[in-house]
DODRENDREN-25823 format. One record per atom (N, C-alpha, C): residue in one letter; x, y, z. Coordinates in steps of 0.1 Angstrom, whole numbers, plus 5000, padded with zeros to 4 digits. Layout:
AXYZ;...
# end
This chain:
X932383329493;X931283319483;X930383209487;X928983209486;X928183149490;X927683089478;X927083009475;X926182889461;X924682839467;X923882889460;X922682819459;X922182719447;X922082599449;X921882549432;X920082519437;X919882559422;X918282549424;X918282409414;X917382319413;X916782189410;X915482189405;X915282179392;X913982189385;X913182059383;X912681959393;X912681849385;X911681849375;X910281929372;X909681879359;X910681939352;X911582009346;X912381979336;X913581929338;X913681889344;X915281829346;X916681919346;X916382009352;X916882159347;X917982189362;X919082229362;X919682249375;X920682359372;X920582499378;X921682569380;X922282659392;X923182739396;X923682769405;X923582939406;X923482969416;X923483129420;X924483119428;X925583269424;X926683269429;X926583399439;X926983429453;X926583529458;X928283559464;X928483689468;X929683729474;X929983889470;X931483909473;X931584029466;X932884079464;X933284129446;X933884139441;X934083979433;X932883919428;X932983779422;X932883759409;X932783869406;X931883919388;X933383819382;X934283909381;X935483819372;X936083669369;X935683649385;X936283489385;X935383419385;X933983419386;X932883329387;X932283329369;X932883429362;X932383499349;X933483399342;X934583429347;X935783329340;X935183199340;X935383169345;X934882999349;X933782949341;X932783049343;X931482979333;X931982969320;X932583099315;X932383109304;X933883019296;X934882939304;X935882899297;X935082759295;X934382689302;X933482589302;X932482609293;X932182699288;X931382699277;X931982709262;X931182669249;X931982629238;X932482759229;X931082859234;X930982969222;X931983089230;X932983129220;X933783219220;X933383369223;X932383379214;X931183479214;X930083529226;X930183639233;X928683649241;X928183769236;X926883799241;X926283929238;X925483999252;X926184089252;X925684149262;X924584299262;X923784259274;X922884339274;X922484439290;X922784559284;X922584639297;X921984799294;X921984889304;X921885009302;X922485109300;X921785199297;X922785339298;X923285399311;X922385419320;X923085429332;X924285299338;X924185199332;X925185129341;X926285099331;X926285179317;X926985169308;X928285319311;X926885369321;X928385519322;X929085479331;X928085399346;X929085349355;X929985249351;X930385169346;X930785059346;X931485049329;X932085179324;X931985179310;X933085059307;X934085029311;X934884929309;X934784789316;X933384759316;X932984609319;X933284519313;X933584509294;X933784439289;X935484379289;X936284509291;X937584489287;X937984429307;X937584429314;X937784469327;X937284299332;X936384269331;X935484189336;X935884039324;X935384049310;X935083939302;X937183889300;X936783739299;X938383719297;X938683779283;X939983799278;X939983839270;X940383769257;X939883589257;X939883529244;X938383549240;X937283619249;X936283589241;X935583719240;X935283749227;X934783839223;X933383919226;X932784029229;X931684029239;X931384149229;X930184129223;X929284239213;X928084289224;X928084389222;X927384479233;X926284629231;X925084529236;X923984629234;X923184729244;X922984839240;X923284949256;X921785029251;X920984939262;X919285029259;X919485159273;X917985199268;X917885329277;X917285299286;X917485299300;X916785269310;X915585349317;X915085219323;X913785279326;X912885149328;X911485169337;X910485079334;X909685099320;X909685179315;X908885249302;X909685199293;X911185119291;X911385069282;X911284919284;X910384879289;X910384699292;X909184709285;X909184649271;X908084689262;X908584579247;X907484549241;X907984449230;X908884559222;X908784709220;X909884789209;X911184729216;X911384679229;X912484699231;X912884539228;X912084449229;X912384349228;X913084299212;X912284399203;X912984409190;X913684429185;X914184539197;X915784599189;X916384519197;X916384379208;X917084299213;X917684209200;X916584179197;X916584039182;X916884099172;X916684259170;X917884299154;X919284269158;X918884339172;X920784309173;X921384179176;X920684069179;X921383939177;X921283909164;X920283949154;X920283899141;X921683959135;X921384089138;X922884179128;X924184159134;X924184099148;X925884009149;X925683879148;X924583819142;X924783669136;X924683599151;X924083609159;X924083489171;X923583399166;X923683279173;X922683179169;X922483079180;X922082939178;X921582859191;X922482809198;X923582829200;X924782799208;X924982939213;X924883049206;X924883149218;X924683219232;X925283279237;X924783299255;X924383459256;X923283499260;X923583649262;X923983669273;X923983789280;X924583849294;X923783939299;X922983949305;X921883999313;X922884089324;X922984199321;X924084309328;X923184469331;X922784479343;X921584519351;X920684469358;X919784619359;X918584519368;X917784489361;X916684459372;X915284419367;X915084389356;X915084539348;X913984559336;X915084479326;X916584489329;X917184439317;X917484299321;X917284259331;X917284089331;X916084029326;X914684109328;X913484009327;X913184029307;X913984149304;X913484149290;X914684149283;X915984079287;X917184039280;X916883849282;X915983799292;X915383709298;X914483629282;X913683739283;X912383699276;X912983699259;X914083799254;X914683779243;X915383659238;X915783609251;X916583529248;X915583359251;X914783379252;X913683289257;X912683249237;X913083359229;X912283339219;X913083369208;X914283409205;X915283409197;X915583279195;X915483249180;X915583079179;X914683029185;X913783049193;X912882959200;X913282889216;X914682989217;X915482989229;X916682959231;X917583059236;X919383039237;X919283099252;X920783039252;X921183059269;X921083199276;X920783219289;X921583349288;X922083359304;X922683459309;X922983459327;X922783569328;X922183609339;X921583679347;X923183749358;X923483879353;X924783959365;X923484109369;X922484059382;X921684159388;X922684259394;X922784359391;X922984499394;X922584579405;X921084539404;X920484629422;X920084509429;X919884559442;X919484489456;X918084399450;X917184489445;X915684429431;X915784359427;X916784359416;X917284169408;X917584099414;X918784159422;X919384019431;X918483899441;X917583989446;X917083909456;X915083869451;X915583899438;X913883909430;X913783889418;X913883919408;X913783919392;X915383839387;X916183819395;X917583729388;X917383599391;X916683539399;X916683429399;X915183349401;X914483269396;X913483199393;X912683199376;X913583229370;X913083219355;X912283329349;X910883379359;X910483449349;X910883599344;X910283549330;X910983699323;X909783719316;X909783879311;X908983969308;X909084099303;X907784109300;X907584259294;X906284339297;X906184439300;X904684519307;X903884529290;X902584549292;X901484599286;X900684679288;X900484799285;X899584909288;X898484869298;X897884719295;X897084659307;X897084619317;X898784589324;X898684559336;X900384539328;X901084519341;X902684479341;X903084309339;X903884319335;X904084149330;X903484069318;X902484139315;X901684079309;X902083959301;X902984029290;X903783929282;X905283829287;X905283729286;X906083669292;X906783509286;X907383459295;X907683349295;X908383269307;X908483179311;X909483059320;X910583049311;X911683129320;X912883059313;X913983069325;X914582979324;X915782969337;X917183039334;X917783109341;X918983129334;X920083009333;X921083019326;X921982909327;X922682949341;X923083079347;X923483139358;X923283249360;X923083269379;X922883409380;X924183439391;X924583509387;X926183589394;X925583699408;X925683699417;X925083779423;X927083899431;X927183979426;X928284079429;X927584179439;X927884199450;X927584309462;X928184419460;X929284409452;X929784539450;X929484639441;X928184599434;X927784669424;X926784719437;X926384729444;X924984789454;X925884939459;X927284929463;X927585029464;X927285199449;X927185179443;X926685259434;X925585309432;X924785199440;X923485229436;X922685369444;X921385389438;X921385539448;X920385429458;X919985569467;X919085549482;X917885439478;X917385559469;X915885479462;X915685389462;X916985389453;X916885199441;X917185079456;X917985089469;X918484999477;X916585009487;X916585109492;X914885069494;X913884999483;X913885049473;X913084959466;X913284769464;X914884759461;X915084639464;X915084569482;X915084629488;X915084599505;X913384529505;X912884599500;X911084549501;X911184419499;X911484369483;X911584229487;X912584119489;X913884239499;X914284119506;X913584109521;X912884189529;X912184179538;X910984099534;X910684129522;X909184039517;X909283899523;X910783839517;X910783659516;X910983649531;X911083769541;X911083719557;X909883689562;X908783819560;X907683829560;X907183689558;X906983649546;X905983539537;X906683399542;X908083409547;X908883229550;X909583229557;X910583379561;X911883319566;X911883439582;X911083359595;X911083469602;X912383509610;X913483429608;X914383449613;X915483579603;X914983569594;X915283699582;X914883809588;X913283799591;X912583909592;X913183979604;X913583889619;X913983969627;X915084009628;X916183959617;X917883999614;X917784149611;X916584129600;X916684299592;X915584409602;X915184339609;X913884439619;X915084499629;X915984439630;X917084469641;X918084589638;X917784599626;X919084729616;X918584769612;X919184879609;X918785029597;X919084979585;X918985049577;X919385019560;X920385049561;X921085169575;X922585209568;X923385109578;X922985079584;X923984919593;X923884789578;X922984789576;X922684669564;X923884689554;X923784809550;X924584849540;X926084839541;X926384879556;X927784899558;X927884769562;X927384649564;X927484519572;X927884439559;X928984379547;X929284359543;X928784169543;X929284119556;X928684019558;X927083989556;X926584079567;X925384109570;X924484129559;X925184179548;X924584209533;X924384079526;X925584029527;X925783869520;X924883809525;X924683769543;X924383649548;X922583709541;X922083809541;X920983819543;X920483809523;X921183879518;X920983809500;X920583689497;X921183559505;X921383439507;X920083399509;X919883459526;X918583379529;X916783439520;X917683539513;X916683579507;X916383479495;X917283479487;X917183399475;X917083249481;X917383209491;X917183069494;X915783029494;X914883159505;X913483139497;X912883139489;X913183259476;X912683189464;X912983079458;X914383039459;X914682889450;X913782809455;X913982799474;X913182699472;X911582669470;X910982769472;X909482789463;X909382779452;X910582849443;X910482819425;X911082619426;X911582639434;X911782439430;X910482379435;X909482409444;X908282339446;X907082349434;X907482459424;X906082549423;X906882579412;X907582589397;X908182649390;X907582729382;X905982679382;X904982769370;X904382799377;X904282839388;X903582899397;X901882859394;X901982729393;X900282659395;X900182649410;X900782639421;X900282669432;X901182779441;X902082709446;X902382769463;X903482909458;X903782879443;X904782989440;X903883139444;X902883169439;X901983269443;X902283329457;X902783329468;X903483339475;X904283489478;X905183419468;X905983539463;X905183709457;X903983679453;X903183759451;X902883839463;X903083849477;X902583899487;X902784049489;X901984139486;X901884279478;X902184329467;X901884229458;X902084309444;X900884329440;X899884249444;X898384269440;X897984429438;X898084469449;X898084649450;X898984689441;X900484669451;X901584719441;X901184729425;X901284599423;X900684619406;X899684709403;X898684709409;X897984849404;X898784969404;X899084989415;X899685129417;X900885169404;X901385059400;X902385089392;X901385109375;X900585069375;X900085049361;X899385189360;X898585219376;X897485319375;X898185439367;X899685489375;X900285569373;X901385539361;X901285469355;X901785409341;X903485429343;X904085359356;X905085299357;X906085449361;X905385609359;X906185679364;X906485739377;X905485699387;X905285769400;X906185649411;X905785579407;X906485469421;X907485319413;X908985319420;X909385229414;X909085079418;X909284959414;X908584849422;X908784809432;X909984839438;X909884839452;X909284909459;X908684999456;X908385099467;X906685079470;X906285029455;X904584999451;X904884899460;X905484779465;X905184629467;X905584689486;X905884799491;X905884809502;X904884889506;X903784949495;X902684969501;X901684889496;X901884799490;X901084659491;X901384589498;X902384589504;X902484429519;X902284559527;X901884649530;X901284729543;X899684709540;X899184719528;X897584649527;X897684549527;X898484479524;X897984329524;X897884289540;X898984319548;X898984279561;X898284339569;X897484419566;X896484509571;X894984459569;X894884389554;X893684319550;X893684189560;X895284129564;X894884049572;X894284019585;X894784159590;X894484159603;X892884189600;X891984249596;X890884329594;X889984169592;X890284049585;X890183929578;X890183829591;X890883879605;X891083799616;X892583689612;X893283719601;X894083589600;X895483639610;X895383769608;X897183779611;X896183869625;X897283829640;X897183919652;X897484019653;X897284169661;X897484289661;X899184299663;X899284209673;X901084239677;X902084199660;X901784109659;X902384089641;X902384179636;X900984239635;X900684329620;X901884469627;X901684469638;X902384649641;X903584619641;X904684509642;X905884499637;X905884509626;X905284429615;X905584449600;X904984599600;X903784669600;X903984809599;X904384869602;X905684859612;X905884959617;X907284979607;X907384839607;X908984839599;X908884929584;X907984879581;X907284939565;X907785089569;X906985149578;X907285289579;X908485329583;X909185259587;X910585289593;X911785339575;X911285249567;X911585229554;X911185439549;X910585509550;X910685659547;X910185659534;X909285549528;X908385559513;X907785689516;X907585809506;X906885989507;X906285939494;X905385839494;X904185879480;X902685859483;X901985949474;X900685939474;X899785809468;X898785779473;X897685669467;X897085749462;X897385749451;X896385819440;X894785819438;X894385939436;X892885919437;X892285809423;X891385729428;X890785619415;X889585609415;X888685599405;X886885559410;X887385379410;X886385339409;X886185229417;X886085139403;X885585149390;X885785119379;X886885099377;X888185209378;X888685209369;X890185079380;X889985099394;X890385009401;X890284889396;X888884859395;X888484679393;X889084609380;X889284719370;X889184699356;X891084709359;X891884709365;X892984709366;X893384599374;X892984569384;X893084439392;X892284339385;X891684369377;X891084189372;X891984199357;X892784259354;X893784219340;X895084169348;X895384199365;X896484119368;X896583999366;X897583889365;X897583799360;X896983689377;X897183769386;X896783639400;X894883679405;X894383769384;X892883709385;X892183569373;X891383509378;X890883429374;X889383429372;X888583369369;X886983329373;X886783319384;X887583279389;X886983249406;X887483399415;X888083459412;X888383579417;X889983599417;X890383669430;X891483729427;X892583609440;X893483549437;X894583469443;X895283559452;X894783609467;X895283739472;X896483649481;X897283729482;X898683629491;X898383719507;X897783679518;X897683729530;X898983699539;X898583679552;X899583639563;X898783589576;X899183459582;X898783449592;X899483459603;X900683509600;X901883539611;X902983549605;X903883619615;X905583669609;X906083509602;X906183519586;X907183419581;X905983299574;X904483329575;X903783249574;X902483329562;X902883309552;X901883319540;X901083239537;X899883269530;X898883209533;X898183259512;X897683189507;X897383229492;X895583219496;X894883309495;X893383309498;X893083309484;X892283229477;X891383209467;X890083289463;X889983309454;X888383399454;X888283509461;X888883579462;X888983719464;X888183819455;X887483919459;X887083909447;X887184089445;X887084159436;X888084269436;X887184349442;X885784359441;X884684459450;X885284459465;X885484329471;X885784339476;X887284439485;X888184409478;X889484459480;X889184639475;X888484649474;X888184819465;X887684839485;X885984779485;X886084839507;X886984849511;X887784739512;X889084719518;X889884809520;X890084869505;X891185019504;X890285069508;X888985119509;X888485259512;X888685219528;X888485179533;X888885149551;X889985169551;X890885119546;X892085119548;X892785249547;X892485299535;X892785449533;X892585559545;X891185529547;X890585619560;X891085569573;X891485449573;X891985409592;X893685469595;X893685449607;X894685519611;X896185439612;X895585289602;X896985199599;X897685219585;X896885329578;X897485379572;X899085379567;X899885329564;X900785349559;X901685489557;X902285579568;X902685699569;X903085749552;X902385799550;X903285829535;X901985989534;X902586089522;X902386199517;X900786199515;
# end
């Protein structure tokens, strides 16, 4: 088992990511005998409610009682309705400010089991057990949590740290093809943007060597999440260098909003946004041709089959300027000036990035896809 402890110093805040596999039980024990409340509340989905139906009796020790709320999954339910029937159901089993929830899934149910538990009472504990390759190496660890808005994804949100995030490998075996490419994006991302020694570990394998490499899974989880801690410990509110981590979602985020979260899952949108993004760089003079066609090529090696949807140019700008990395001064675009070396360009400004796609669309760096 591997530990990362992350260090918050503007809040004085410090907790630990547990990575390995088959650790759910004993790392689960431990926290929770050290903790006072007898009581947790758990929150997950339906799909991982049919896998995993006996989580509670199987997993939680059995002096503490575990009340359990089972939403319908999906990105279309990361939404304030869902956030409400989060807080009836702590209201109607009496939680209160000593309580912990249990963030049991991915993404959508950590960042808005996250954000419930961030405003219930005005804030109670909660731990983060990421389910797919997605959470694990992206949305379970660095605080933010959320909820989409018809206007752009995330919109609503908050900073909140977990008390812990459990990271189990053996839940990835269940997961399907899709869901392990979509999370693969950003564990290649944090190679891309910091860690080029990541980048050429996983440029060296297929997804189905990655997969079967048990170590190889671990060691590479690790250095994934090592780069975000240590950027969320430089940057926690992302007033500067955290932006970073943004390196294709600028697009991605469109793509996911254009098509209102049903056509592309977020991994898949953020690997045809770090194919424009690293494309904008090269075109920008920052990043060299030999760079750019390793990270492209890898992108394509990945077998993304989706379309870029047709947009006028309105309805593009008016979607990239409700992202949240726009401002008055334009758009906070995250480029590259080399393998492992991100770069946050200021004032971007969205007319711009609209040429951009139309070149891009029509050139022959294209991103292979449908």
């Amino acid at each position: 088992m591997k530990t990362i402890q992350i260090d918050l110093h503007r809040t004085n805040y410090r907790y630990q990511v547990k990575i390995g596999n088959r650790i759910l039980s004993e790392v689960l024990t431990e926290l929770l005998f050290n903790y006072t409340e007898k009581r947790i509340f758990v929150i997950t989905n339906s799909t991982l409610h049919a896998l995993y139906p006996e989580f509670s009796k199987t997993v939680i020790p059995k002096d503490i009682q575990a009340e359990c709320l089972i939403l319908p999954d999906g990105e279309q339910h990361k939404n304030l309705e869902t956030v409400t029937q989060i807080i009836d159901f702590l209201v109607e089993k009496k939680a209160n400010r000593q309580s912990i929830v249990i963030a049991f899934g991915g993404g959508v149910v950590g960042d808005i089991s996250g954000f419930a538990a961030s405003a219930f009472m005005r804030g109670i504990s909660y731990v983060q057990i990421p389910t797919t390759l997605l959470s694990q190496v992206d949305s379970g660890i660095g605080g933010k949590t959320g909820i989409n808005h018809k206007a752009g994804k995330n919109l609503i949100g908050a900073f909140k740290q977990p008390y812990q995030t459990i990271i189990d490998v053996s839940f990835l075996k269940t997961l399907p093809e899709r869901e392990f490419i979509a999370g693969y994006a950003e564990l290649i991302k944090h190679g891309i943007i910091r860690d080029p020694y990541l980048f050429q570990l996983l440029n060296q394998k297929n997804l189905q060597e990655l997969k079967a490499d048990e170590d190889l899974l671990i060691d590479s989880i690790f250095r994934s999440c090592e780069v975000k801690a240590r950027v969320v410990e430089e940057d926690e509110m992302e007033a500067s260098q955290r932006a970073i981590l943004n390196f294709g979602h600028t697009f991605g985020h469109f793509l996911e909003t254009y098509t209102n979260y049903q056509q592309l899952l977020h991994g898949e949108a953020v690997i045809i946004g770090m194919d424009f993004a690293s494309w904008w760089s090269l075109q920008q003079g920052f990043l060299d041709k030999a760079d750019f066609e390793i990270i492209h090529y890898h992108l394509c090696s990945l077998g993304i089959s989706k379309t870029i949807p047709e947009v006028t140019k309105e309805t593009f700008i008016r979607i990239v300027e409700y992202d949240k990395k726009f401002s008055r001064e334009g758009i906070r675009f995250v480029g590259l000036t080399g393998i492992g070396q991100a770069r946050i360009f200021d004032g971007v400004t969205a007319d711009s990035l609209w040429d951009n796609l139309l070149t891009y669309i029509q050139s022959d760096a294209l991103l292979k896809i449908d």
